[in-house]
N, C-alpha and C positions, 0 to 999 in steps of 0.2 A: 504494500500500500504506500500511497506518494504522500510526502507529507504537504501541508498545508501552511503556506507562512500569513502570521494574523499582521496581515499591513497595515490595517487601520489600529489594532493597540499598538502597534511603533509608532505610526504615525503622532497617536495621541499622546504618545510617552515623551517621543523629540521634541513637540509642541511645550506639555508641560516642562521640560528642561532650557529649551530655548526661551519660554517666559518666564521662571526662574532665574535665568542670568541678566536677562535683559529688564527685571524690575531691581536687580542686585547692583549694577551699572547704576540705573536709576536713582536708588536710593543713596550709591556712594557720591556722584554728581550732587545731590543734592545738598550732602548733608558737608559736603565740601574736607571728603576723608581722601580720596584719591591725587596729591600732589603730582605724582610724576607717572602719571595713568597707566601703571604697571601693573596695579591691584587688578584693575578690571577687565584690563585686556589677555588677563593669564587665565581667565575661566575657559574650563571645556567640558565637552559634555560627553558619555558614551551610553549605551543602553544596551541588555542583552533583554530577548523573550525566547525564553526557552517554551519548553513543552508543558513545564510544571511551573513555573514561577517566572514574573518580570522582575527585571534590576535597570534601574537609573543612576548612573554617577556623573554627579559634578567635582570634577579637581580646579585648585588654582595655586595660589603661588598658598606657603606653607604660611606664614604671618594673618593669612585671612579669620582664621578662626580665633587670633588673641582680638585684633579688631574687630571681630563678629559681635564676640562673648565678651570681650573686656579684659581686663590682668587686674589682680588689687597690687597695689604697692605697699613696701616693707610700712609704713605709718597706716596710710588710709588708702579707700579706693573698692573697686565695684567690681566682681569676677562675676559672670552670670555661668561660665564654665568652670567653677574652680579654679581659675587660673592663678597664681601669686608669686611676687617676685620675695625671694627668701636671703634674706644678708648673712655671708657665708664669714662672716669675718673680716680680717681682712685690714686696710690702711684705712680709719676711720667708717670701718661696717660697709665698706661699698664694694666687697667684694661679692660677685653675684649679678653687678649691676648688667645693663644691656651697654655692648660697646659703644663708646662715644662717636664716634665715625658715623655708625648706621646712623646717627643725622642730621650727615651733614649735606648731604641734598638735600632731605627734607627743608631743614632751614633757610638755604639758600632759597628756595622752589616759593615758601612762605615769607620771605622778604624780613628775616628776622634779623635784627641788631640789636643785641643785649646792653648794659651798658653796668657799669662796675657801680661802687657807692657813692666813686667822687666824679660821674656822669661822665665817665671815659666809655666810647665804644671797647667794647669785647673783641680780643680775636676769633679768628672759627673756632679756633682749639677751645678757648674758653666757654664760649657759646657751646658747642656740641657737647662737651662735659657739664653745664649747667642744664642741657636741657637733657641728658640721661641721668643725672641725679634725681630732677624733679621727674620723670618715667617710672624711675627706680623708686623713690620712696610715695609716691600720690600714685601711680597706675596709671592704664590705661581706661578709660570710660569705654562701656559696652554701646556699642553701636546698631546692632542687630541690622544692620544691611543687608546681612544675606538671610538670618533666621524669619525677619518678617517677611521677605520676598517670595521666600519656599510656603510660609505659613499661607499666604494669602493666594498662593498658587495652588496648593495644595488642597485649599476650600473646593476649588473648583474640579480638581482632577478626576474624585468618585464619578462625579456623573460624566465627564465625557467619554473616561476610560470604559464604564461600563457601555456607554450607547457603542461605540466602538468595538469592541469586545462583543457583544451583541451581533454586531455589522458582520464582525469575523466567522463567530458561529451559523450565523444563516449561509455566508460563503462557503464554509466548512461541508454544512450540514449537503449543499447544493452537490458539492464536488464527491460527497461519500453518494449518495441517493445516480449519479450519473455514472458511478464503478458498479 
């Protein structure tokens, strides 16, 4: 017996994953988290439908999920995935920190210039180290760009995956009834 591929549930699966990324973009544009549009332009999507079960995956870059969920930092701060930055010790507790470099694009990208107590601009060096101190002990803020995107896509998927899946079965049913 030949098998039968269910076009319309991939169909409806690509769909929901393709609108998935495209309210996740969305919501990072918005929300003004995306500086050097890496974040958004590293999603991808794959789907398998096997015989017993469907699978959807979205990858992107690895960073996506502390910005989805959030980090707490060593004082205070907001993990909605358990995330937490843990001071290992270290030359005044900051061992542990995230390295100073990672952001210094950032910075540059956000037009920042720190400036010391006696209202001297900052070098990068000192910028980048002030702004992974304050990462390191405050956190990151949970953003849900991508958890709301899936949520609110996901409202909708039962019903078109089933009319689809449906659509499939009747073609199924057509192709078994004509052997």
């Amino acid at each position: 017996m030949s098998k039968v591929k269910l076009n319309k549930t991939e169909q409806a699966l690509e769909k929901f994953l393709k609108d998935v990324i495209k309210k996740a973009r969305k919501n990072l544009e918005a929300k003004g988290i995306n500086a050097s549009g890496r974040l958004s332009s590293r999603f991808r999507q794959s789907y398998n439908v096997g015989e017993n079960s469907i699978e959807g995956t979205i990858t992107g870059e690895d960073y996506a999920k502390f910005i989805d969920q959030g980090v707490a930092g060593v004082k205070s701060g907001k993990s909605l995935g358990g995330f937490k930055f843990k001071s290992k010790g270290g030359k005044r507790g900051l061992k542990g920190m995230p390295p100073p470099k990672a952001f210094d694009k950032w910075n540059i990208r956000r037009g920042r210039a720190g400036r010391d107590e006696k209202g001297r601009f900052l070098t990068r060096k000192q910028l980048n180290f002030k702004t992974a101190v304050g990462v390191f002990n405050y956190g990151i803020k949970p953003t849900k760009f991508f958890s709301s995107a899936f949520e609110d896509e996901f409202k909708n998927l039962p019903k078109e995956l089933v009319e689809a899946y449906a659509l499939d079965v009747e073609t199924f049913m057509e192709f078994i009834l004509k052997e």
